[in-house]
C-alpha positions in Angstrom: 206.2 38.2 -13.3 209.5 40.1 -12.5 209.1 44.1 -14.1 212.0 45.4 -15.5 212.2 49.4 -16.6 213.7 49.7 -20.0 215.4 51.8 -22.6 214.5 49.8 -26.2 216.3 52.3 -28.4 217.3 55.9 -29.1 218.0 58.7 -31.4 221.6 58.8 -31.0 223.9 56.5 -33.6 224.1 52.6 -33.5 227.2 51.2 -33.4 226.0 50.0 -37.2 225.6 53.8 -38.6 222.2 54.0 -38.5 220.3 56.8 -36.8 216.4 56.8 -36.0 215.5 60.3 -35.3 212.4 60.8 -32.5 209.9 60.8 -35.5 210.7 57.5 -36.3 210.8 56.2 -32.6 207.2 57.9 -32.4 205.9 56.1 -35.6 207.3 53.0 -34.1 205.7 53.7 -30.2 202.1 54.4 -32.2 202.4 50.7 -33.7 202.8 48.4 -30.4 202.3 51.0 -27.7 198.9 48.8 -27.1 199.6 45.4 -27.7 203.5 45.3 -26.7 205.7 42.9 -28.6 207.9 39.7 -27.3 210.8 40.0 -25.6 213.1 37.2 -27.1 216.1 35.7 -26.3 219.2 35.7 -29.3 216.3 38.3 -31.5 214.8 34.7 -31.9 211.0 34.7 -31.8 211.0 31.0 -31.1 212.7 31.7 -27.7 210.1 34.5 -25.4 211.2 35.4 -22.3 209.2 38.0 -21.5 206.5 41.2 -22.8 207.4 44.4 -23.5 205.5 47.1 -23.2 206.9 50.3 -24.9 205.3 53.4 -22.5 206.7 56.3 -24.0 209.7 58.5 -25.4 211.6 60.3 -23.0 213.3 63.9 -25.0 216.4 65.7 -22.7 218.9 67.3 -24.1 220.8 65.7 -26.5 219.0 62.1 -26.3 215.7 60.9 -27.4 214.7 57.1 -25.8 211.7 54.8 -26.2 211.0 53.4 -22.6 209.0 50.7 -21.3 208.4 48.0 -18.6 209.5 44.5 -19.7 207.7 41.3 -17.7 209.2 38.5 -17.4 208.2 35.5 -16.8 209.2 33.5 -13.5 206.7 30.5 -13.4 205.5 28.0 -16.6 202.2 29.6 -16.5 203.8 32.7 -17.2 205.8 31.3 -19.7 202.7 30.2 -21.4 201.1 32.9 -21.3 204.1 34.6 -22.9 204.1 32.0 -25.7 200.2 32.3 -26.2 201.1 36.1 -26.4 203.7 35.8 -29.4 201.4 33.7 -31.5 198.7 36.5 -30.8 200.8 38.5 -31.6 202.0 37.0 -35.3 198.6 37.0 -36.3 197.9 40.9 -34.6 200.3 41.4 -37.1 199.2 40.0 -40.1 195.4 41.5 -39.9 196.9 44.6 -39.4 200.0 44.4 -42.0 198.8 42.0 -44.5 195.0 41.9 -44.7 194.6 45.1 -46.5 197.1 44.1 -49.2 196.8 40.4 -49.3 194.0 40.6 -52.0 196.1 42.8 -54.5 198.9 40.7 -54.2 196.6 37.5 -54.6 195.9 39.6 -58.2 199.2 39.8 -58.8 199.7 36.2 -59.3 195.8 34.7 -59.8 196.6 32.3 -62.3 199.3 30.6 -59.7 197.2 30.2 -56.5 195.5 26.7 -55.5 193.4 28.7 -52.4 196.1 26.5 -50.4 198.2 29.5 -50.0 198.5 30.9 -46.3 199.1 35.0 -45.5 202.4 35.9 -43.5 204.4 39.0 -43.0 207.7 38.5 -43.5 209.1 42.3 -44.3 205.9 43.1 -46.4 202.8 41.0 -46.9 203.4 37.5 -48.5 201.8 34.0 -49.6 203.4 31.1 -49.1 203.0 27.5 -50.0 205.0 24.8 -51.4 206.8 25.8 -54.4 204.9 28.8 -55.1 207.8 31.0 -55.6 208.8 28.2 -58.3 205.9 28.3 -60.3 205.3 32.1 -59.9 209.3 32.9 -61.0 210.0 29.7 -63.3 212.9 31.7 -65.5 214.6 32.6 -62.3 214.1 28.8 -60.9 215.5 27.2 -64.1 219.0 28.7 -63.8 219.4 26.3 -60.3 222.7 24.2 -60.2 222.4 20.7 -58.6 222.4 22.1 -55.6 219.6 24.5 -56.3 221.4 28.2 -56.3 220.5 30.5 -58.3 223.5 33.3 -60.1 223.0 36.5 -57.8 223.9 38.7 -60.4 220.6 38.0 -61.7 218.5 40.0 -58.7 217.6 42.9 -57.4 218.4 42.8 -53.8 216.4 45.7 -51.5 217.0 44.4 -47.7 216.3 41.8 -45.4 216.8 39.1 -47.1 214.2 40.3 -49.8 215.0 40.3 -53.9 212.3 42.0 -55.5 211.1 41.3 -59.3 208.9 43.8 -60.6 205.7 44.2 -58.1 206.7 41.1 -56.4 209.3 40.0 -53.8 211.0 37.0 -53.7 212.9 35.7 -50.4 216.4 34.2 -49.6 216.0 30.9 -48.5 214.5 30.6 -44.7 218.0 28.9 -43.5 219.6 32.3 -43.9 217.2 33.3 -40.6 217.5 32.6 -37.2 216.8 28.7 -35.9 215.9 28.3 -40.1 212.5 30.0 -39.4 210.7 32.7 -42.0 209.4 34.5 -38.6 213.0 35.9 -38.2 214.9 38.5 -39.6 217.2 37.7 -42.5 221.2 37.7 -42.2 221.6 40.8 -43.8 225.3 41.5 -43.7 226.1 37.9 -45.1 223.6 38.9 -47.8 225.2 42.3 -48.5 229.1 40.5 -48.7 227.7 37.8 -50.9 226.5 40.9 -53.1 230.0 42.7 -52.9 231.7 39.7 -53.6 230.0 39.3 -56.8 231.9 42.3 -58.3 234.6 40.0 -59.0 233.6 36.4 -58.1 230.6 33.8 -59.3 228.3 33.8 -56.7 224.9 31.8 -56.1 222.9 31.4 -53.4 219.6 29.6 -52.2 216.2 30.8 -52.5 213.0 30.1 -51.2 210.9 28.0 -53.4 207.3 28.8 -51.3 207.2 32.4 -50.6 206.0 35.4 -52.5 204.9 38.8 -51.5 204.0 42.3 -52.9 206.9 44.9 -53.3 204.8 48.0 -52.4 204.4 46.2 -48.9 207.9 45.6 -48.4 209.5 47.8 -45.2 212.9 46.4 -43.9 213.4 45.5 -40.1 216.0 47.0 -38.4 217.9 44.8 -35.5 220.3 46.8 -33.1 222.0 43.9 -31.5 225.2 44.7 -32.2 227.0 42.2 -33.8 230.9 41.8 -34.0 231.8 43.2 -37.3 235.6 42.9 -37.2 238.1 44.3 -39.3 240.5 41.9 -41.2 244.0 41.8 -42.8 245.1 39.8 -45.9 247.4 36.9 -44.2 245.6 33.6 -44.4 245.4 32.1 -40.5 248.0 29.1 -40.2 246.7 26.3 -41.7 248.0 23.5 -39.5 246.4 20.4 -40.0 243.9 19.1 -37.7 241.2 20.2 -35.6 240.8 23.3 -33.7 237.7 23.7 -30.9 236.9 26.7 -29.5 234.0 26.7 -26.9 231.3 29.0 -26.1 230.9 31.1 -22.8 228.2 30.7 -20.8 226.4 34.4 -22.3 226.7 32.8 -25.7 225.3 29.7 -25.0 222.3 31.2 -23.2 222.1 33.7 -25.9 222.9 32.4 -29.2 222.9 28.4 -28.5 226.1 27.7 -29.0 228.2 25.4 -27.6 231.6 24.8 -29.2 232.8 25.9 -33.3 235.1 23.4 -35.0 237.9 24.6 -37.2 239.4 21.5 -39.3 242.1 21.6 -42.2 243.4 19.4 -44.0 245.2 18.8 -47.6 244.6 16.3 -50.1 245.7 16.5 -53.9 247.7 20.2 -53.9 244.9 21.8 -52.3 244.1 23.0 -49.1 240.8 22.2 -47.2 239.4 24.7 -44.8 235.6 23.5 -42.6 234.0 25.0 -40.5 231.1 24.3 -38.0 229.1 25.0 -34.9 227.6 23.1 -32.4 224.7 24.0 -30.9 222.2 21.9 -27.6 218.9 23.5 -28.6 216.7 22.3 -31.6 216.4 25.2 -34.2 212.3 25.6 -34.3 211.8 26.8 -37.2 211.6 23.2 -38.8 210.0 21.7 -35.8 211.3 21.1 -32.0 213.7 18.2 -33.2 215.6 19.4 -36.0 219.2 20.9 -34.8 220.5 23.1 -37.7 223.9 23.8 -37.6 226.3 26.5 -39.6 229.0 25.0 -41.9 231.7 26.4 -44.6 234.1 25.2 -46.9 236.4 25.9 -49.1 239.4 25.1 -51.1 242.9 27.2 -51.3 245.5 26.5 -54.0 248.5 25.1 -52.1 250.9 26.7 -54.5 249.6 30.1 -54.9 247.6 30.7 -51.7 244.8 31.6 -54.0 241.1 31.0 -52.0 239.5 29.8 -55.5 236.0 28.0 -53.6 233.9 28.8 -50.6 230.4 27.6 -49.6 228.3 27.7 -46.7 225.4 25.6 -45.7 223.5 24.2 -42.8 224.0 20.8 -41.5 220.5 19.4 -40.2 220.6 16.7 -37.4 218.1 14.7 -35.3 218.4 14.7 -32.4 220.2 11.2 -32.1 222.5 12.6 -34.7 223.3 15.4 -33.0 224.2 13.4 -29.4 226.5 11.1 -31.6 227.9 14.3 -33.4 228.8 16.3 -30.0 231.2 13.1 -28.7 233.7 13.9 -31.9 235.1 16.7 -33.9 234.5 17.2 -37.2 237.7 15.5 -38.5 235.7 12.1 -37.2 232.2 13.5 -38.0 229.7 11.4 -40.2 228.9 12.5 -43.2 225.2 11.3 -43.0 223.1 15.0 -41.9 221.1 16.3 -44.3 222.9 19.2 -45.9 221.6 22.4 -47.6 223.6 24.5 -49.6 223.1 28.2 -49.1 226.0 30.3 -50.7 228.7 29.6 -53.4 231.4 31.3 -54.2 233.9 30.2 -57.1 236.8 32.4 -58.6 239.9 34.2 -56.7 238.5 35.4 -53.4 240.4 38.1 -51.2 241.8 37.0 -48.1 239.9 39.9 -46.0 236.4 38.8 -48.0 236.8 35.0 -47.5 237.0 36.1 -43.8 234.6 38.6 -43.3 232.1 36.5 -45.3 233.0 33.1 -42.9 231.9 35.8 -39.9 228.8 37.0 -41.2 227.7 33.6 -41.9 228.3 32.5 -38.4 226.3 35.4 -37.2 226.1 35.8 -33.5 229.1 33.6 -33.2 232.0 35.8 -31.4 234.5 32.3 -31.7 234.9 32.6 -35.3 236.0 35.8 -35.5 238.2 35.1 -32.2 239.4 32.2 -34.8 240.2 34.3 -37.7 242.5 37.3 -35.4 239.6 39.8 -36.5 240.3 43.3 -34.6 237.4 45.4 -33.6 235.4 47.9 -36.1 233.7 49.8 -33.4 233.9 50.4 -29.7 232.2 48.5 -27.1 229.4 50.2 -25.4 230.2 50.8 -21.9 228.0 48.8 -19.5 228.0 51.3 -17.3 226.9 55.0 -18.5 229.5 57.5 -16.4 228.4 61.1 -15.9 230.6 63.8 -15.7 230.2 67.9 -14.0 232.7 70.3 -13.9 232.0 73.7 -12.5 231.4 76.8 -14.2 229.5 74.7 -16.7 225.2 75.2 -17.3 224.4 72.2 -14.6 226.3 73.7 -11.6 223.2 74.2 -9.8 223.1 70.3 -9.7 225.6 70.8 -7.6 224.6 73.7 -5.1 221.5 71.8 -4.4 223.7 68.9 -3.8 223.7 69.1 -0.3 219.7 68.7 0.5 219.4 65.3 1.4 217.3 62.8 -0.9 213.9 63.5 0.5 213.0 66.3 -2.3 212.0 65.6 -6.0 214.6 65.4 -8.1 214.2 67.5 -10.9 215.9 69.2 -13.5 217.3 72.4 -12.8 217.1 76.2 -14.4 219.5 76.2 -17.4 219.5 72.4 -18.1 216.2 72.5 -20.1 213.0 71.0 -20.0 212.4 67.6 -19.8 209.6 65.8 -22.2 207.4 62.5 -22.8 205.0 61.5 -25.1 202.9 58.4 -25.3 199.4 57.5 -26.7 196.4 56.4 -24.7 192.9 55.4 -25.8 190.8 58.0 -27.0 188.9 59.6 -24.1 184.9 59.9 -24.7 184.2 63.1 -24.4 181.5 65.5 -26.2 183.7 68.6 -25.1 186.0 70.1 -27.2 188.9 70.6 -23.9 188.6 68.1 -20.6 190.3 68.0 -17.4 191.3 64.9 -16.1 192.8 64.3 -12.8 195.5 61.9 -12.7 195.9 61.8 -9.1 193.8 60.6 -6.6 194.2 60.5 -2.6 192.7 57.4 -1.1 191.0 57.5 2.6 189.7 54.7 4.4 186.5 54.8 2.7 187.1 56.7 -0.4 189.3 57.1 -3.2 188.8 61.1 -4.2 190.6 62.6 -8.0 192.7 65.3 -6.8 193.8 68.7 -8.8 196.3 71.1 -7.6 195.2 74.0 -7.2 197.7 76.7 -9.6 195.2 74.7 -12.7 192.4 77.1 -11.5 194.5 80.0 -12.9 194.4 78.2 -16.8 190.8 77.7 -16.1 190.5 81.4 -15.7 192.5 82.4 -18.4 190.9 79.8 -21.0 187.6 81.5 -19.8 188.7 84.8 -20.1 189.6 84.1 -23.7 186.2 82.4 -24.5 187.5 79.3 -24.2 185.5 76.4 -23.1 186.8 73.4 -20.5 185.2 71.1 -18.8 186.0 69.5 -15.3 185.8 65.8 -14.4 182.9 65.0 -12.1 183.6 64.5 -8.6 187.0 65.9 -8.7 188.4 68.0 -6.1 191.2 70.8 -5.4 194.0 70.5 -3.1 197.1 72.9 -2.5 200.4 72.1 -1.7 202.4 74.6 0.0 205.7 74.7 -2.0 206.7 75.7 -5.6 206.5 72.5 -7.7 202.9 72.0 -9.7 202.0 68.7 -11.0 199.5 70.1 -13.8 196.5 67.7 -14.6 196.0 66.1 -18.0 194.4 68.2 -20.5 192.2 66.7 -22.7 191.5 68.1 -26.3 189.9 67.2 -29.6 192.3 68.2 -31.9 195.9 69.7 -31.8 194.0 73.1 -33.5 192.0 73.6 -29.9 195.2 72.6 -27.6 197.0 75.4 -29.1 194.9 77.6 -27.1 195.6 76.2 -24.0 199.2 76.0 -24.7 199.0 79.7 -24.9 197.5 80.0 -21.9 200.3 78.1 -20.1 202.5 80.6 -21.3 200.9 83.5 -19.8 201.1 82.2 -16.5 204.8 81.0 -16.9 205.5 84.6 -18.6 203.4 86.3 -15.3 205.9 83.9 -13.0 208.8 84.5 -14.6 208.2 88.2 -14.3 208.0 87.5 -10.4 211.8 85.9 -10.5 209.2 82.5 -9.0 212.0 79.4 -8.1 209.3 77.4 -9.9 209.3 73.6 -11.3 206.1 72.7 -13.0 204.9 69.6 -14.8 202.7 70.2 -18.0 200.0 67.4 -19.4 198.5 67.9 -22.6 196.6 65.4 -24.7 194.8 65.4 -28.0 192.6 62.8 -30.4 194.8 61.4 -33.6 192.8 58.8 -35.2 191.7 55.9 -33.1 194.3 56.9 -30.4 195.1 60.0 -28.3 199.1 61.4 -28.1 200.2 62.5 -24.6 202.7 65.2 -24.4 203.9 65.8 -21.1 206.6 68.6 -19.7 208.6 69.0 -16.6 211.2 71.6 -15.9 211.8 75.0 -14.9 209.6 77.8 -15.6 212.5 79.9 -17.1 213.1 76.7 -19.5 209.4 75.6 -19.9 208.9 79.2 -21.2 210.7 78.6 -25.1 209.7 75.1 -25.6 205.7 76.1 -25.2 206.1 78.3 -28.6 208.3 75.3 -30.4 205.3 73.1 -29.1 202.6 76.1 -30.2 204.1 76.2 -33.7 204.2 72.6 -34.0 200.6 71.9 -33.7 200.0 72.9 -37.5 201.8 70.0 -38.7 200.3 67.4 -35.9 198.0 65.7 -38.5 197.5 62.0 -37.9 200.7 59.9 -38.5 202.7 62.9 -38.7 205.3 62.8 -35.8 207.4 65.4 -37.7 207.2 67.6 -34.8 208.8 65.4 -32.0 211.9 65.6 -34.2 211.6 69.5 -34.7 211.3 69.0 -30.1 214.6 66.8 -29.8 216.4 69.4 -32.5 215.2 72.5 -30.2 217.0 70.8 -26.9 219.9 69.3 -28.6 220.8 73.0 -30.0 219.9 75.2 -27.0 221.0 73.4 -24.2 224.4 71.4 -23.1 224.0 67.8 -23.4 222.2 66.8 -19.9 221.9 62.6 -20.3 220.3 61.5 -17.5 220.5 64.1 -15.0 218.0 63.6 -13.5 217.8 59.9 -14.3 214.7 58.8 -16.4 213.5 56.5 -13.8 213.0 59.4 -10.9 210.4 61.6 -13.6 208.2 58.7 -14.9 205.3 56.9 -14.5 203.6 54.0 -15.3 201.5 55.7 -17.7 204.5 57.3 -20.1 203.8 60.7 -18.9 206.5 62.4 -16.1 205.4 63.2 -12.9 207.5 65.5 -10.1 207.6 63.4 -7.0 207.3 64.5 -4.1 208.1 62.4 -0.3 205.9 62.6 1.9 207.3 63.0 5.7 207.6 59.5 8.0 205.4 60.7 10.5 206.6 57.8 12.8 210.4 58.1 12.2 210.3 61.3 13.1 207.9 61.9 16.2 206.1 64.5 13.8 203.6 66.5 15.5 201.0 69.2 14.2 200.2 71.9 16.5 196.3 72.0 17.5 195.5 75.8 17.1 195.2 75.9 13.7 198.5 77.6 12.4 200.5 74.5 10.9 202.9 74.5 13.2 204.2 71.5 14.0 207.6 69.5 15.5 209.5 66.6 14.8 212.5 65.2 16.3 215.7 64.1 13.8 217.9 60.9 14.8 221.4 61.7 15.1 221.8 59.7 12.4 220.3 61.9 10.2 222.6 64.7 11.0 222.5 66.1 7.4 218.9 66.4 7.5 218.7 68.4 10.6 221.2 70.3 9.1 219.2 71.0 6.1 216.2 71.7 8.3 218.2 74.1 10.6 219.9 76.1 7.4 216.5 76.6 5.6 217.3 74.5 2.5 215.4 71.7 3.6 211.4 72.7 4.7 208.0 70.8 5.1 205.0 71.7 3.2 201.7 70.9 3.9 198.9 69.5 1.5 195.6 69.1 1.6 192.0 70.6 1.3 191.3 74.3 1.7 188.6 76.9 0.9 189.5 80.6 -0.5 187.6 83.3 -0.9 188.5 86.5 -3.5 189.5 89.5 -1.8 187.9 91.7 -5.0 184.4 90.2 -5.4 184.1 88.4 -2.5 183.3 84.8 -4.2 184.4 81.6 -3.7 188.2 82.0 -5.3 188.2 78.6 -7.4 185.2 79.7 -9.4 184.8 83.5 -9.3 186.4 85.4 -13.0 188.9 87.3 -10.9 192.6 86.1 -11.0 195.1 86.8 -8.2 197.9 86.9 -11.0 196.2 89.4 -14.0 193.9 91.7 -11.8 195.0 94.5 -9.6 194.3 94.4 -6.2 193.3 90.9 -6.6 194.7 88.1 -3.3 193.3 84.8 -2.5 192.2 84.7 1.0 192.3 81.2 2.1 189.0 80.7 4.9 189.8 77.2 5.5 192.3 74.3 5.8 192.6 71.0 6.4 195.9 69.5 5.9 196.1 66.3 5.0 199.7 64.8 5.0 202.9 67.1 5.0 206.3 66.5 1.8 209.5 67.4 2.4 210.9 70.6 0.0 213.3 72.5 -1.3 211.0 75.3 -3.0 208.6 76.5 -0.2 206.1 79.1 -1.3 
């Protein structure tokens, strides 16, 4: 399968108004960040194209995102797998949604169930079967017309296409969804201009007769496709007799299955006749793989007054040899012989603007109708292309003095432009001990594959001992050093957010003892702790001098990081939004991660070949190299002293005050007087190009 890096969603403002702040992208992370959810072409689950796997969110200063890798599939296996996957996934779903409410609801409504009624979650758990709605809801059933709407004015609308009646919910008929199907969100914004139009029109619309589910389960989805709202003025368009096409582009009909919208008016008897309908090459699979439902309106306007007195909408359904017979004419020549159900009716005097922001919504997804009506845009576009902007003088300047090392160092972000943060969850990590180290490197040799930890993590170990504090290190893992000023801390494992706050304090007292130095220093932080049947990875990257204020925000917020509570990663995202200037992207996302969710500084090792690089044989690690003239800016680098190699690799140190082996003597280098590490051996093991030698 192809693997595509992501960005799902953010904290900043939808083009529809609505704003999901990180605690709400962190509640939403914790629900699939194990099982993923379908990618889906048109926000149709009938149509998968690929998996999503949600890995994290990503916090800088003045965005919050929820990142991921998306697979797609290339091959029919693939795409089989992927299909297998959704239907998993649908029933994931209901055991975990449904199943602990299903038997309250079945209370709810014992003396109307045959045991023939099936579970599904359709915005809150629900049973469905035929014409349970009817018999559970008979005095809302027995105000239908002969085409089986029911008077809106007489429910309670909450969302989603979801009326609820007491402690039950009742649904908007399944044609109002996507390819007719009850696994897909509702139209909402039809089903909120049907409501405003009530306030001075008749309005009715179609229910479904089968489904009925529990209000206290009921929780609204949220789509962020954003969909052409447009903005419309009173002038009715010209009503020209005839037949007006307008086809689809290519995007649309990949997209939304459209292939051409008909426009047709006519006049007959004083009045005149406005219908509408799209065309669409794809079954609609919601009613089975050879049904084609297709969007109509109608309605009538007084000749004489101009008065829009009728409107209806509805969905034509077609076989499929209906449908090939219906594509060779327009729908002045149509038959009249699909099956037709009536959604919507609207009878009284209807506002120009309403009539046609109501014809959009119902044609959701449809771009030609609006393009029909001369709608205007609500709302910007989003630019395809994200454009970043530095000036001098301002707080990111030093992204531009270090502008000139060439693209062999880690790109990271720099002092003043804050810290940059992740969390993710991971399984729970079996452990008796109350605080863990676990590596998450590892340096592979021939034979071996060895877990690696750099070596600055012996001075938490210290302080955490010092303090009384217990921590326990992996089996079999080992020390390395590299010989520059970036750290790639390990992950630290805890039990509960109560014991990590000790370690978080002893982060700060080596950051404090650094920052006392005037150290150049960019470290990466990885803290983890139990919550529920899951663990929550926080992971920090940034300057010591920035890293230094965000490990008391992250201290303080351990009191409120009870299970389910995500409270805090707001209270994060607030801290950088309001201390630092607004720093999107720099550096981009995709440099810091990893496959895990947590960040990572990267550093690039040297191309011993390219470069002829030679170590010298006595011992001091000197070494030479030859540049291609090609590379003049590196040489350049090299030459002015902003460019360096470090080396990496084993080493044993000895402490100058007791004498013991450095790595596990109580003496620190950085809190005792007199106090140096004296390294005895070293064994370099592969050499990184740097900016920040120490």
């Amino acid at each position: 399968m192809e693997k595509l890096f992501c960005v799902y969603t953010s904290d900043a403002m939808a083009l529809d108004g609505t704003i999901s702040p990180a605690s709400t992208l962190a509640c939403a992370l914790e629900r699939i960040w194990d099982s993923g959810v379908p990618s889906c072409i048109g926000h149709d689950l009938h149509r998968p194209f690929g998996w999503s796997r949600p890995l994290g969110l990503y916090f800088e200063p003045g965005l919050t995102r929820l990142f991921g890798i998306t697979y797609v599939a290339e091959t029919q296996s693939e795409s089989k797998w992927i299909s297998n996957e959704v239907y998993n996934s649908i029933n994931l779903r209901i055991q975990r949604d449904c199943y602990p409410h299903v038997d309250e609801l079945r209370r709810q409504i014992a003396d109307r169930l045959t045991g023939e009624e099936k579970i599904l979650e359709c915005s809150g758990t629900a049973l469905i079967r035929s014409n349970l709605a009817v018999e559970v809801f008979p005095r809302i059933f027995a105000q239908k017309d002969n085409d089986g709407l029911i008077p809106l004015a007489s429910l309670e609308y909450v969302g989603d296409g979801v009326f609820r009646i007491g402690e039950l919910l009742l649904y908007a008929h399944p044609y109002f969804r996507r390819s007719l199907s009850r696994l897909n969100n509702a139209n909402d914004e039809l089903l909120k201009s049907l409501l405003k139009a009530q306030e001075t029109v008749a309005v009715k619309i179609a229910l479904d007769t089968d489904m009925v589910g529990l209000a206290s389960t009921f929780i609204p989805k949220l789509e962020h496709e954003y969909w052409w709202g447009p903005m419309f003025d009173d002038e009715l368009i010209s009503m020209v007799p005839g037949v007006t096409r307008h086809c689809a582009n290519e995007r649309d009909k990949l997209f939304h299955a459209i292939n051409w919208t008909d426009f047709f008016w006519y006049s007959r008897d004083g009045e005149h006749t406005f219908e509408a309908e799209e065309l669409r090459d794809i079954p609609s699979f919601g009613y089975g793989d050879d049904l084609y439902g297709c969007r109509y309106v109608h309605s009538i306007i007084d000749e004489a007054s101009g008065i829009v007195k009728h409107f209806d909408g509805a969905v034509k359904e077609y076989t499929e040899e209906q449908m090939i017979m219906r594509l060779d004419v327009d729908l002045s020549r149509a038959e009249r012989d699909a099956k037709y159900t009536k959604l919507w009716r609207l009878d009284g005097h209807i506002s120009v603007p309403l009539w046609k922001e109501i014809i959009t919504h119902h044609f959701r997804d449809n771009h030609l109708v609006g393009e029909y009506l001369g709608g205007r845009e609500n709302n910007p576009r989003v630019a395809s292309t994200l454009v970043l902007e530095r000036t001098e003088g301002d707080n990111t300047v030093g992204q531009l003095v270090r502008s000139s090392v060439p693209d062999v160092v880690p790109r990271v972000p720099f002092e003043g432009t804050g810290p940059r943060i992740a969390v993710s969850f991971r399984p729970v990590h079996e452990t008796p001990h109350l605080r863990t180290i676990i590596p998450l490197e590892t340096w592979n040799t021939e034979n071996s594959s060895i877990e690696i930890i750099e070596s600055d993590t012996v001075e938490i170990i210290k302080i955490l001992k010092r303090g009384n504090s217990s921590i326990e290190l992996s089996p079999g893992s080992k020390f390395y050093i590299v010989e520059d000023l970036y750290t790639n801390f390990p992950l630290i494992y805890h039990k509960d957010p109560n014991t990590m706050k000790t370690t978080i304090l002893a982060f700060q007292e080596l950051v404090s003892i650094w920052n006392e130095s005037a150290d150049d220093r960019v470290i990466n932080i990885n803290l983890s702790f139990e919550s529920g049947a899951h663990a929550v990875c926080i992971s920090l990257l940034g300057h010591i001098r920035d890293l230094q204020p965000i490990l008391e925000v992250l201290f303080n917020a351990c009191d409120s990081m009870a299970e389910g509570d995500y409270s805090w990663c707001t209270r994060i995202a607030d801290f950088l939004d309001q201390s630092y200037p607004e720093s999107v992207d720099i550096p981009h996302l995709q440099d810091l991660w990893t496959s895990n969710g947590r960040l990572c500084i990267k550093r690039k090792l040297v191309d011993y070949t390219r470069y002829n690089f030679e170590l010298a044989t006595d011992g001091s690690m000197k070494y030479k190299m030859e540049i291609p003239k090609s590379e003049e800016s590196l040489g350049r680098a090299i030459t002015s002293g902003s460019l360096r190699v470090c080396w990496a690799g084993w080493y044993t140190s000895k402490c100058s005050k007791c004498g013991g082996e450095y790595s596990y003597c109580g003496c620190s280098k950085y809190f005792d007087d007199n106090t140096h590490e004296v390294m005895t051996t070293m064994h370099p093991v592969g050499f990184f190009w740097t900016d920040r030698l120490a």
